[in-house]
C-alpha positions as CSV (number, residue, x, y, z in Angstrom):
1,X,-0.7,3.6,-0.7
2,X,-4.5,3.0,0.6
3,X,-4.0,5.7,3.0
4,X,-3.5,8.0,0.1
5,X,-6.1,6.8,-2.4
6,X,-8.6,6.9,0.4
7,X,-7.7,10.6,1.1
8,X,-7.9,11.8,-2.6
9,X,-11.4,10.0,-2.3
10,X,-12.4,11.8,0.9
11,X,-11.5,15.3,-0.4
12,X,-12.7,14.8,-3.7
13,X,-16.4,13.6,-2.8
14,X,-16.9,15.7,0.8
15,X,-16.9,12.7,2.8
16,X,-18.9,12.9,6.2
17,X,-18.4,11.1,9.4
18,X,-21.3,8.7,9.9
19,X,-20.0,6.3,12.3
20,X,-17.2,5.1,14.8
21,X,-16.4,1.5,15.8
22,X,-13.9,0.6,19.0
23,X,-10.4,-0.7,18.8
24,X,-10.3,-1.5,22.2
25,X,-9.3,-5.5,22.1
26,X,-7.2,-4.7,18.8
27,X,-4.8,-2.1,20.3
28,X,-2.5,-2.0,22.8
29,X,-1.5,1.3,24.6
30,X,2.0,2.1,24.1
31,X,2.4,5.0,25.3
32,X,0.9,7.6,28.1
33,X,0.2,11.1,27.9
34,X,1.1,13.2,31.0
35,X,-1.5,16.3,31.7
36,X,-0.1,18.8,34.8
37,X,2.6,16.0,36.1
38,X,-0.5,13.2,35.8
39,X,0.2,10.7,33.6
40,X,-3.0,9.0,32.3
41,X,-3.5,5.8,29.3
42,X,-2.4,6.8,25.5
43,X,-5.1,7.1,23.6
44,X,-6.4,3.7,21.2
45,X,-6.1,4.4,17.5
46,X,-9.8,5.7,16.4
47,X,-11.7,3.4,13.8
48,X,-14.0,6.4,12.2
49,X,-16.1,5.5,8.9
50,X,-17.0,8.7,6.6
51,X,-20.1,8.4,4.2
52,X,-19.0,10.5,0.8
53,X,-21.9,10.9,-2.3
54,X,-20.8,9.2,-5.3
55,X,-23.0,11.4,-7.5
56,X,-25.2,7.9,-8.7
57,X,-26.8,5.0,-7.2
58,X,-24.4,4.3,-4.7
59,X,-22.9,5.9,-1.3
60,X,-18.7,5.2,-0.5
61,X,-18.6,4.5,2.7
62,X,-14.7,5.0,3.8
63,X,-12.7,3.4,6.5
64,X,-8.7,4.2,7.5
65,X,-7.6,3.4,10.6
66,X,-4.8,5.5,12.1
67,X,-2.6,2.7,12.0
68,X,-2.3,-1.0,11.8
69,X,-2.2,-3.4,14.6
70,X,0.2,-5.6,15.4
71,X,-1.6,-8.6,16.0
72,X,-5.3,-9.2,15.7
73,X,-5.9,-7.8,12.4
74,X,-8.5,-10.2,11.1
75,X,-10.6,-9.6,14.3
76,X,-10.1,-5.9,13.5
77,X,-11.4,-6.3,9.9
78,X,-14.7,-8.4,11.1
79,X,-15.2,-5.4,13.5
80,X,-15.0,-3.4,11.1
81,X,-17.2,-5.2,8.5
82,X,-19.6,-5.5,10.9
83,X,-20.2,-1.7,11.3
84,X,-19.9,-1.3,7.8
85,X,-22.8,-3.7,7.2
86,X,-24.6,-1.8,9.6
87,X,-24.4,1.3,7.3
88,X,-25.5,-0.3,4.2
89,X,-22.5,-1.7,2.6
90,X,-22.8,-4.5,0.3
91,X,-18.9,-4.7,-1.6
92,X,-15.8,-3.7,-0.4
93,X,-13.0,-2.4,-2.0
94,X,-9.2,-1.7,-0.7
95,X,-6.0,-0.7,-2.2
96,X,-2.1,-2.0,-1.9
97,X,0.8,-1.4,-4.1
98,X,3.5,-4.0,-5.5
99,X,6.8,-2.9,-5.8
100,X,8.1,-3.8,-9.5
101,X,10.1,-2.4,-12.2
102,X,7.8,-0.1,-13.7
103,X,9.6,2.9,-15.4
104,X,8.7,6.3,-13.6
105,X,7.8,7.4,-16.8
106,X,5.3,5.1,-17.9
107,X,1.5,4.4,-16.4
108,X,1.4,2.1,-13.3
109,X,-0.5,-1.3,-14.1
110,X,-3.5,-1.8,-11.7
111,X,-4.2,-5.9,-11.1
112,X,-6.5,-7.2,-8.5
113,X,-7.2,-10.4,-6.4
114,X,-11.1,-10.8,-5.0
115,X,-12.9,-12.8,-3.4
116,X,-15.1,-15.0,-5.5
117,X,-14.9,-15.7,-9.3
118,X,-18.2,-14.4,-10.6
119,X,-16.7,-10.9,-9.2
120,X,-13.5,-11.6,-10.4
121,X,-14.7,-11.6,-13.9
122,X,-16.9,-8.3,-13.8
123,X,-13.7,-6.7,-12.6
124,X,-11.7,-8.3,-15.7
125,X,-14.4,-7.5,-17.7
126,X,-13.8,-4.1,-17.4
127,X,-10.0,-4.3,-18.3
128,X,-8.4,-5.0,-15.2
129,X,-6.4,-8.0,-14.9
130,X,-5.8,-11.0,-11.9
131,X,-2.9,-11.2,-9.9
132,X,-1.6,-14.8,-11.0
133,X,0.0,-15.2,-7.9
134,X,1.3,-13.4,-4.9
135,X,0.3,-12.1,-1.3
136,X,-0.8,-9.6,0.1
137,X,0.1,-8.3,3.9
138,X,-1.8,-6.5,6.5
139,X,-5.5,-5.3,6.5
140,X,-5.6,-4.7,2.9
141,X,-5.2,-7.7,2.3
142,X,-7.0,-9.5,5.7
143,X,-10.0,-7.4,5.0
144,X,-10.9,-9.5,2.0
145,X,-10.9,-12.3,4.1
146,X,-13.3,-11.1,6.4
147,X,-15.8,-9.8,3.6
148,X,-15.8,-13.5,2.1
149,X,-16.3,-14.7,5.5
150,X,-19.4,-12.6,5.8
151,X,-20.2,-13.4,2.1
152,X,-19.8,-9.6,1.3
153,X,-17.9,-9.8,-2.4
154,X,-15.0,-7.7,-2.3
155,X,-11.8,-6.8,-4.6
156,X,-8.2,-5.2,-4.1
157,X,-6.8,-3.2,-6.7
158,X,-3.0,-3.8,-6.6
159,X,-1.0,-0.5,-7.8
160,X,2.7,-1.4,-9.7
161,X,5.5,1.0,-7.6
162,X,9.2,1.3,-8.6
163,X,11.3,-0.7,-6.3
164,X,13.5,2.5,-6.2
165,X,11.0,4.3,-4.5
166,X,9.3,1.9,-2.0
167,X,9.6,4.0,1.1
168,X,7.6,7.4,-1.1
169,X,4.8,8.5,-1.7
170,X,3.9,7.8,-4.9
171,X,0.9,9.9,-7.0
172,X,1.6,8.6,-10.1
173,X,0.4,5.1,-8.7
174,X,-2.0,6.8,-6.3
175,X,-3.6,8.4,-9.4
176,X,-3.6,4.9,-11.3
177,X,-5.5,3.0,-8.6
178,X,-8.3,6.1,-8.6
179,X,-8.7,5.7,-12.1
180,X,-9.4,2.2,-12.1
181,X,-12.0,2.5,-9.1
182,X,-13.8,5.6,-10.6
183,X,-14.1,3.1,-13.9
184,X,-15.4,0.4,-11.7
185,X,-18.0,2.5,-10.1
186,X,-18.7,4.2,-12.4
187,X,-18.2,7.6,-10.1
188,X,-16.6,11.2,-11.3
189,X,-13.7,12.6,-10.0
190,X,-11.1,15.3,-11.7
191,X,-8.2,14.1,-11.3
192,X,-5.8,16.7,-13.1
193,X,-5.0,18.4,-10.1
194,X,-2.6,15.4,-9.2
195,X,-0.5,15.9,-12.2
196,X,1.7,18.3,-11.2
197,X,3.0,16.4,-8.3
198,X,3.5,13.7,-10.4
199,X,5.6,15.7,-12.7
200,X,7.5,16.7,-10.0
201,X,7.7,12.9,-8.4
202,X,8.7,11.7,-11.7
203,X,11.7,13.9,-12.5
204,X,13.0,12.7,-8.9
205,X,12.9,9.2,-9.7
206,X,14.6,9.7,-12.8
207,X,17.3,11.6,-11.1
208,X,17.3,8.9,-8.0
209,X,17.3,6.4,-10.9
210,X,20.3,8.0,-12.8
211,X,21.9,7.9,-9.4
212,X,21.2,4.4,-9.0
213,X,22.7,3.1,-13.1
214,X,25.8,5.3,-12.1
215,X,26.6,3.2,-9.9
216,X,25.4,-0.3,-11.2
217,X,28.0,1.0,-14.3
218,X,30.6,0.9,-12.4
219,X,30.2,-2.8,-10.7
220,X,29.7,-3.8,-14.8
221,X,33.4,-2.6,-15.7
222,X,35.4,-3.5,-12.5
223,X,35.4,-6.7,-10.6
224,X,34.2,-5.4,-7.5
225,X,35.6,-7.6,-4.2
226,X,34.5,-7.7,-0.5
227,X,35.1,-8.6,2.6
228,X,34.2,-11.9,4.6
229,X,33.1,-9.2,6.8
230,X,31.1,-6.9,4.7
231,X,29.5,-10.2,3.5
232,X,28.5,-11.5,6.9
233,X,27.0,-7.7,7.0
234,X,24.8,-7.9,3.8
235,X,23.5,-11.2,5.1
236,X,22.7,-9.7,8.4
237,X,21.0,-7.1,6.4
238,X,18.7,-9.6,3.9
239,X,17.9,-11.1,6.9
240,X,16.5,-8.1,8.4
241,X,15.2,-6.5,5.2
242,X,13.4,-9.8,5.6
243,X,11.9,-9.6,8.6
244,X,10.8,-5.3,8.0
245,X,10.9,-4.0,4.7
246,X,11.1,-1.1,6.2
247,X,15.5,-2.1,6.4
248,X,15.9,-2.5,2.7
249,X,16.8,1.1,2.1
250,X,19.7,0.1,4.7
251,X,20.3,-2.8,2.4
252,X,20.1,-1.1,-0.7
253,X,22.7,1.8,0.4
254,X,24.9,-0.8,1.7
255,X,24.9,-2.9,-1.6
256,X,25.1,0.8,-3.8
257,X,28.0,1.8,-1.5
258,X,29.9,-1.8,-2.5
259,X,29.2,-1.3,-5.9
260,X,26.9,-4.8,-5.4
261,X,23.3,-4.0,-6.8
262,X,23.5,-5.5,-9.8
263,X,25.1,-8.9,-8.5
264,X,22.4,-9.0,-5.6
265,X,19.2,-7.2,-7.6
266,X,17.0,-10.4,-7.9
267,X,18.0,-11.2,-4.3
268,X,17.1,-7.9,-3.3
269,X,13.6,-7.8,-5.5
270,X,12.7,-10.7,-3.8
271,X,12.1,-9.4,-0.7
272,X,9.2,-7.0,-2.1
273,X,7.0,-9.2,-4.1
274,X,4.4,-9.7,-2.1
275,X,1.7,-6.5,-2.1
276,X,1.7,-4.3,0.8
């Protein structure tokens, strides 16, 4: 989800690259790339910052990496910090979604978390509310940490997502989290373009939704029974789903083919409330 809000961001003010920081001690090369019969070292993800004109008092300077690492993150972040501090930047701002059971139809809520109460409540103050409670995974999430440890304030706006649709891109929520940061800063952005892809995402859902109830209607009128060994399989599966979200959709075709969603639905929510 950051990935896309940060793209939409980058198109929509002409972003510019200003500066690059290493990744050296945060990845490791898994792979090699073979030139004439030579093989030589993969290349490192690159860490590249791009300066965009907010069109008032304030530059956006924004940061993707190409991916995530697998360990070392935190170290990543205060890398990263550091060269954004070296460009000017005094707040930071990053984006994650929570799965939940918003209706495709309706408006995403956007919550945050941040780093230090007096932030907090200019950020409430302007209509968006706290996360209660909850966690959030990866650098979204570890970059706050390393802003407070640098005493830099800094906020993540947390974007609702059907559970349905976890694995999708998702404009609908994409456009909801730009909203709430062009109200923060106070910045311009036309936004209208987005709508038709989220007319389009939206009927999908809907259909994948309809889908979905068809089958939950049926577990509702028939007393659906299973196996010792189809049990010992969804367990292997939670377990898993667990461990990677990405093996929920394995999970949640499993427990749709059984005619088991609704028995297992909390269970299977469960696994997604933390942000991402």
């Amino acid at each position: 989800m950051a990935s896309q809000v940060i793209q939409k961001l980058d198109q929509g003010f002409g972003a510019e690259t200003v500066a690059f920081s290493s990744a050296v001690n945060a990845f490791e090369i898994e792979e090699i790339a073979i030139r004439n019969g030579v093989v030589f070292p993969g290349q490192i993800p690159k860490l590249t910052f791009r300066n965009a004109k907010l069109g008032n008092s304030h530059d956006l300077l924004l940061f993707q990496p190409e991916r995530q690492p697998e360990t070392g993150g935190l170290d990543l972040c205060r890398s990263v910090l550091r060269t954004a501090v070296s460009q000017g930047v005094t707040r930071v701002i990053s984006f994650a979604a929570q799965p939940s059971t918003v209706d495709p139809r309706e408006t995403p809520g956007v919550s945050y978390c941040c780093t230090d109460p007096i932030f907090g409540n200019e950020v409430s103050g302007r209509g968006v509310p706290p996360i209660l409670e909850g966690k959030i995974k990866g650098m979204n999430g570890l970059m706050l940490l390393a802003a407070q440890e640098q005493g830099l304030p800094a906020v993540c706006l947390v974007g609702e997502v059907p559970s349905q649709g976890l694995q999708m891109l998702n404009p609908k929520t994409t456009k909801a989290l730009l909203r709430v940061f062009l109200h923060l800063t106070g910045a311009q952005l036309d936004l209208s373009y987005m709508d038709k892809n989220i007319q389009v995402h939206e009927e999908y859902m809907l259909e994948l939704m309809s889908t979905m109830s068809g089958t939950i209607i049926k577990s509702e009128f028939h007393e659906v029974e299973y196996s010792k060994a189809e049990n010992a399989k969804l367990e292997q599966l939670f377990q898993e789903a667990a461990i990677d979200r990405n093996s929920a959709m394995f999970l949640k075709s499993e427990l749709d083919r059984l005619g088991l969603y609704l028995q297992f639905e909390d269970r299977f929510l469960d696994l997604f409330r933390d942000c991402s």
